[in-house]
Backbone as JSON Lines, residues from 0, in Angstrom:
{"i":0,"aa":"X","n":[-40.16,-47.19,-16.26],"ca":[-39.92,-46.17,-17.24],"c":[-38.81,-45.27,-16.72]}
{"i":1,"aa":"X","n":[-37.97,-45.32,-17.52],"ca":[-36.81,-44.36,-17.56],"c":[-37.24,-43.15,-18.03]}
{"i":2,"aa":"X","n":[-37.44,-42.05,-17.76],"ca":[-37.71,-40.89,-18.43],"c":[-36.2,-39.44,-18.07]}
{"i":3,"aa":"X","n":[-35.91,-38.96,-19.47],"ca":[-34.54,-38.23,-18.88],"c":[-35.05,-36.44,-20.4]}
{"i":4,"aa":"X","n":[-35.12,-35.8,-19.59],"ca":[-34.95,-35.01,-20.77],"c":[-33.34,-34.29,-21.45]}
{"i":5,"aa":"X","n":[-33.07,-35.37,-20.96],"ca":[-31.13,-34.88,-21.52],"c":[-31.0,-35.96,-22.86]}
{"i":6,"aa":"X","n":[-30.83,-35.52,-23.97],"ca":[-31.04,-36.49,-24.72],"c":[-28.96,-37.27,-24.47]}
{"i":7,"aa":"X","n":[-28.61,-36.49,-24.28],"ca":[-27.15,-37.37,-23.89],"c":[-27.56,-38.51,-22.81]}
{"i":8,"aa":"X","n":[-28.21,-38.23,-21.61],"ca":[-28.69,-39.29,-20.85],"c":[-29.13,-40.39,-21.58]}
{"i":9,"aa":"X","n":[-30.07,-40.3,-22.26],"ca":[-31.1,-40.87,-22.89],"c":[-30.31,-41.9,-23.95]}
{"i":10,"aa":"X","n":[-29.12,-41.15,-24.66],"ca":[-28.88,-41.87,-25.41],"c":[-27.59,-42.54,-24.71]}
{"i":11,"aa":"X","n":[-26.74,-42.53,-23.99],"ca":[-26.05,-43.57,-23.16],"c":[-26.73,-44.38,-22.33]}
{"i":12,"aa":"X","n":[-28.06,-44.68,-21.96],"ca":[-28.26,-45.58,-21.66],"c":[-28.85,-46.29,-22.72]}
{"i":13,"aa":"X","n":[-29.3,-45.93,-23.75],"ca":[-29.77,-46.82,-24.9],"c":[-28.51,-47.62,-25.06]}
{"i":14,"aa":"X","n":[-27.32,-46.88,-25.33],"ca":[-26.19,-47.81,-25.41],"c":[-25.85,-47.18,-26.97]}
{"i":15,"aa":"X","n":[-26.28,-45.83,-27.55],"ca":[-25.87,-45.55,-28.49],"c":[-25.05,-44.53,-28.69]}
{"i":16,"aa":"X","n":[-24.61,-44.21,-27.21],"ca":[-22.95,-43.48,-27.32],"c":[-22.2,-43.63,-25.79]}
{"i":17,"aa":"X","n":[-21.15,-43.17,-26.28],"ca":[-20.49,-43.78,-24.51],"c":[-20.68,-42.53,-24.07]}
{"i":18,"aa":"X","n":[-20.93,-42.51,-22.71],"ca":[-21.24,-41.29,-21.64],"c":[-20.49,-40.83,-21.42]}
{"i":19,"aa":"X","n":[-20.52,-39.28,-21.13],"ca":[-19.3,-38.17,-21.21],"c":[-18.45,-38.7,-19.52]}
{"i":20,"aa":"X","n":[-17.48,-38.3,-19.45],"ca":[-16.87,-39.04,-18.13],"c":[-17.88,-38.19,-17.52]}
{"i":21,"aa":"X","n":[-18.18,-36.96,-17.1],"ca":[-19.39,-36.41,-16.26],"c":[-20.09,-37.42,-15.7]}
{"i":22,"aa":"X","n":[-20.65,-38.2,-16.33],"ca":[-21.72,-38.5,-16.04],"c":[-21.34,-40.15,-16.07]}
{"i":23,"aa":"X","n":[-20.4,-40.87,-16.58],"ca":[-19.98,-42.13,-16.87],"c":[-20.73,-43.31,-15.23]}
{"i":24,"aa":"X","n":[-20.44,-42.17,-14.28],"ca":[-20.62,-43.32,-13.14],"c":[-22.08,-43.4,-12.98]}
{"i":25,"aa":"X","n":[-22.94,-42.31,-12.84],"ca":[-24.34,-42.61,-13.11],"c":[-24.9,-43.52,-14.07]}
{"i":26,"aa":"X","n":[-24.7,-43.32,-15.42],"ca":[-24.93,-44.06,-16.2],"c":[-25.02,-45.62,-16.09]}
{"i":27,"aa":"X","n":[-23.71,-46.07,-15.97],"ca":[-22.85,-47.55,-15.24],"c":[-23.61,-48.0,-14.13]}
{"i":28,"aa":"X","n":[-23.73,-47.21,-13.31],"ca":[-24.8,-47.93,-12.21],"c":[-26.0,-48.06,-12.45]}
{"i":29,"aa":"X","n":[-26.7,-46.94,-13.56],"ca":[-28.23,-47.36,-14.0],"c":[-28.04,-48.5,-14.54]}
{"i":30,"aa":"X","n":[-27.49,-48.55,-15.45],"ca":[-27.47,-49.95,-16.17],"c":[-27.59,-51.11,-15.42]}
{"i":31,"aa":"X","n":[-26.47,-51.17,-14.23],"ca":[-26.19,-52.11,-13.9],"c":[-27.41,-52.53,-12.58]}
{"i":32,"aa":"X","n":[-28.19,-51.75,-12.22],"ca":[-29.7,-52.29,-11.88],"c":[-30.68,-52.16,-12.58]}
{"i":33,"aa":"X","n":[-30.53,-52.64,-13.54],"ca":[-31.71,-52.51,-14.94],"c":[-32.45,-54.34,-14.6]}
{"i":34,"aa":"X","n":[-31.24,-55.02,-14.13],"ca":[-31.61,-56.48,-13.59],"c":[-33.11,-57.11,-13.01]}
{"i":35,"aa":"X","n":[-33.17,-55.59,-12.06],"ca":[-33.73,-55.54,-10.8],"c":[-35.45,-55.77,-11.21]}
{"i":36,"aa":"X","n":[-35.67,-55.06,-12.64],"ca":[-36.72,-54.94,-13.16],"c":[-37.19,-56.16,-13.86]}
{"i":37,"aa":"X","n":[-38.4,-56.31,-13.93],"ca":[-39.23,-56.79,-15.06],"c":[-39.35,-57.06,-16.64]}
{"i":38,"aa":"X","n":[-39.68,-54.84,-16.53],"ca":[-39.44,-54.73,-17.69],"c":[-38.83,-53.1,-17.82]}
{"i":39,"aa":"X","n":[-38.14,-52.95,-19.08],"ca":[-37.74,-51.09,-18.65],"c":[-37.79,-50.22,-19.82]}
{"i":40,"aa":"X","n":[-37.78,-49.3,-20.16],"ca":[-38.24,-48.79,-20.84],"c":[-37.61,-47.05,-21.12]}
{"i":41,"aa":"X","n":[-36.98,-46.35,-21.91],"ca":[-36.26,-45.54,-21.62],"c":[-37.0,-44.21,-22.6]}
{"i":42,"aa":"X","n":[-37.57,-42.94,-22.35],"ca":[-37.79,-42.28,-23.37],"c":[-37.33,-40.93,-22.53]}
{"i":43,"aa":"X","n":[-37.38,-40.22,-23.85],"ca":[-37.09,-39.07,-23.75],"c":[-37.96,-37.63,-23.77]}
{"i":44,"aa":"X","n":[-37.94,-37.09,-22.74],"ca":[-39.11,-35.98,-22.67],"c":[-38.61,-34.44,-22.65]}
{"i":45,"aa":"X","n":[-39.14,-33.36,-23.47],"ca":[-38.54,-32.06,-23.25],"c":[-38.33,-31.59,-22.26]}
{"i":46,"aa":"X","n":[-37.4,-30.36,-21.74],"ca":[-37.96,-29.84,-20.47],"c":[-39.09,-29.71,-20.09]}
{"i":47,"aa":"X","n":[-39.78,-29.05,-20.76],"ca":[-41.29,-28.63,-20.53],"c":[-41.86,-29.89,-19.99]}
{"i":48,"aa":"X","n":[-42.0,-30.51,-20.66],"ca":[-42.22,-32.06,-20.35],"c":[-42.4,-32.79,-18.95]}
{"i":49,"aa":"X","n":[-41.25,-32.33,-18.56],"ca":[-40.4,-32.97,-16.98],"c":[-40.93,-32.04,-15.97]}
{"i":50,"aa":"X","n":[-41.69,-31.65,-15.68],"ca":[-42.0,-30.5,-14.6],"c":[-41.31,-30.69,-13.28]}
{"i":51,"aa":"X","n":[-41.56,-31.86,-12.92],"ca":[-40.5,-31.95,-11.65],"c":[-39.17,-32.03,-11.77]}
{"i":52,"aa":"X","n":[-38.46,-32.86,-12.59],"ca":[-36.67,-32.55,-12.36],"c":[-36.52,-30.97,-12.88]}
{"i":53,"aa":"X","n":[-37.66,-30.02,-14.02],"ca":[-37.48,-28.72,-14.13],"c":[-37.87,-27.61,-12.75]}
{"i":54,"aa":"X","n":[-38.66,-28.11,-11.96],"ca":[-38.84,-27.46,-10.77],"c":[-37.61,-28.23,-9.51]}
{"i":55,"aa":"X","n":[-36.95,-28.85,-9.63],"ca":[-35.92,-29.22,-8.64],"c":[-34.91,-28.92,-8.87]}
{"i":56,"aa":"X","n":[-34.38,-28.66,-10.04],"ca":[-33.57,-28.2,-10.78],"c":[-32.87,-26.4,-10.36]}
{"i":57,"aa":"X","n":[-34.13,-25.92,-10.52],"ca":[-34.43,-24.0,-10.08],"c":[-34.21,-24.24,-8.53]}
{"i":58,"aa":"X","n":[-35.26,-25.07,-8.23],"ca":[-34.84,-24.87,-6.32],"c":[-33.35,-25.42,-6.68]}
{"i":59,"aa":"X","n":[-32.66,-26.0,-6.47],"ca":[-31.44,-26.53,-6.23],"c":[-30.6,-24.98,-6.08]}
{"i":60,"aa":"X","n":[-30.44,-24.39,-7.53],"ca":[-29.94,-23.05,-7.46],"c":[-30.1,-22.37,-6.25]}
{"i":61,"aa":"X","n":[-30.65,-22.26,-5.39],"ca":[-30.92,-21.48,-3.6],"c":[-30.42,-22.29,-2.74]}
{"i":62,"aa":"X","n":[-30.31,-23.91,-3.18],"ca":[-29.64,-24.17,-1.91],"c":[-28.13,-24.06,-1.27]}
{"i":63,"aa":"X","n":[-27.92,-24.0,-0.33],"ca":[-26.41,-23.55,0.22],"c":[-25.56,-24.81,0.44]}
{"i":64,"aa":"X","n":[-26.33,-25.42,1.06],"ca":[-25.82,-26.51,1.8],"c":[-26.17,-27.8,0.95]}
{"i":65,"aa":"X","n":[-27.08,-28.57,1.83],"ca":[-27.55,-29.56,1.05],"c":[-28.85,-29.8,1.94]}
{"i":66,"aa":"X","n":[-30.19,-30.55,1.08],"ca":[-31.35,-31.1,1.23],"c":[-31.53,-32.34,1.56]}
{"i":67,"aa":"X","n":[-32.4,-33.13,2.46],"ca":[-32.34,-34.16,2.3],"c":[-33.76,-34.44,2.29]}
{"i":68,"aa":"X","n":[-34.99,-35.6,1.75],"ca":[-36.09,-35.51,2.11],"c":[-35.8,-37.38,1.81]}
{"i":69,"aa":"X","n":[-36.62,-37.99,2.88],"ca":[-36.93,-38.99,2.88],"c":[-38.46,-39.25,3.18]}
{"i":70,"aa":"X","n":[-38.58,-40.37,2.86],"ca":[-39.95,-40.94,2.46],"c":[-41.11,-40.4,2.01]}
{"i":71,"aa":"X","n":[-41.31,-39.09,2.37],"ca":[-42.49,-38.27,2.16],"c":[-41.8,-37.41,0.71]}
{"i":72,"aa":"X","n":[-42.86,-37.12,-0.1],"ca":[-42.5,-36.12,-1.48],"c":[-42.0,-34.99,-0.93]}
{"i":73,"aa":"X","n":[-41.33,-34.4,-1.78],"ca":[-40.97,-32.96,-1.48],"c":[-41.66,-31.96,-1.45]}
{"i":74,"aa":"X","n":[-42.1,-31.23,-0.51],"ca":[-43.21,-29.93,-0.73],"c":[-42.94,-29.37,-1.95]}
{"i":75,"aa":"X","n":[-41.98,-28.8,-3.01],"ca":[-41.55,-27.92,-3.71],"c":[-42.2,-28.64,-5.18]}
{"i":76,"aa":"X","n":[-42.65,-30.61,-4.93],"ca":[-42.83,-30.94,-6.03],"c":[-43.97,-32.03,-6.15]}
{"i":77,"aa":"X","n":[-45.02,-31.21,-4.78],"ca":[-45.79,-32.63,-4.62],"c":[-47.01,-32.43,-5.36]}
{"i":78,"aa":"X","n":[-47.3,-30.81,-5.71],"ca":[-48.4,-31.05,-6.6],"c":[-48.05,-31.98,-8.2]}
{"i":79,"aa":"X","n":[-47.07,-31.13,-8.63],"ca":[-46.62,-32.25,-9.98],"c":[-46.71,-34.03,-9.75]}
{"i":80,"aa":"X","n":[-46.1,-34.33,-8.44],"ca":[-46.48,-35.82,-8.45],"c":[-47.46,-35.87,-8.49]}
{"i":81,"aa":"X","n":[-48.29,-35.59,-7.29],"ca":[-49.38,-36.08,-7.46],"c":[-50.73,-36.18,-8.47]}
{"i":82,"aa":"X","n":[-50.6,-34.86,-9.64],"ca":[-50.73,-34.89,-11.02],"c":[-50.35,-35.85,-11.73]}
{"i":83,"aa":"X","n":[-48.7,-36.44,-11.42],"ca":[-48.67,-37.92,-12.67],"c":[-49.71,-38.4,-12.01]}
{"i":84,"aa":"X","n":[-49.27,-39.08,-10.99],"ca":[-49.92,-40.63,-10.18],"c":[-51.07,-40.31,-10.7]}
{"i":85,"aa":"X","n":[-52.2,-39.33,-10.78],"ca":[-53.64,-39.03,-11.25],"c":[-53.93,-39.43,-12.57]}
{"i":86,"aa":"X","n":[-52.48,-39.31,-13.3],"ca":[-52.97,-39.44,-14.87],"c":[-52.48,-40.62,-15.46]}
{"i":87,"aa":"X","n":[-51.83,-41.72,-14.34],"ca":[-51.4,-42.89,-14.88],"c":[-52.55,-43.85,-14.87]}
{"i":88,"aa":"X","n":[-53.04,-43.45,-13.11],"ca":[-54.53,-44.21,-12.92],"c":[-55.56,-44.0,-13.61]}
């Protein structure tokens, strides 16, 4: 599942408008590992919706430099994960 609450996202990867150059190279590379999958699936959710890219989003604004987090969730967004993962199972 693709989930994007940008409906411009949303709708360049449907393939029902071409992507603003902004964003053209993201786009192009989603697509182009869409392969990789099974099956895929693209919808669109409000902000409200998205709690985590809306809470990573606000932190981002404070950072100076740059973040990096590997393998482990991000403290700033692990209750929201761990809320989906709860409500998929």
């Amino acid at each position: 599942m693709f989930e994007s609450d940008s409906m411009v996202v949303y709708s360049a990867l449907q393939g029902l408008i071409e992507p603003p150059s902004s964003i053209e190279h993201v786009v192009i590379g989603t697509l182009r590992q869409l392969h990789f999958f099974l099956q895929i699936a693209f919808s669109h959710t409000h902000r409200e919706g998205n709690t985590i890219a809306n809470r990573q989003a606000k932190y981002a604004h404070f950072i100076k430099d740059f973040v990096t987090w590997m393998e482990d969730t991000p403290p700033i967004i692990a209750i929201e994960v761990s809320s989906d993962v709860n409500q998929i199972s």
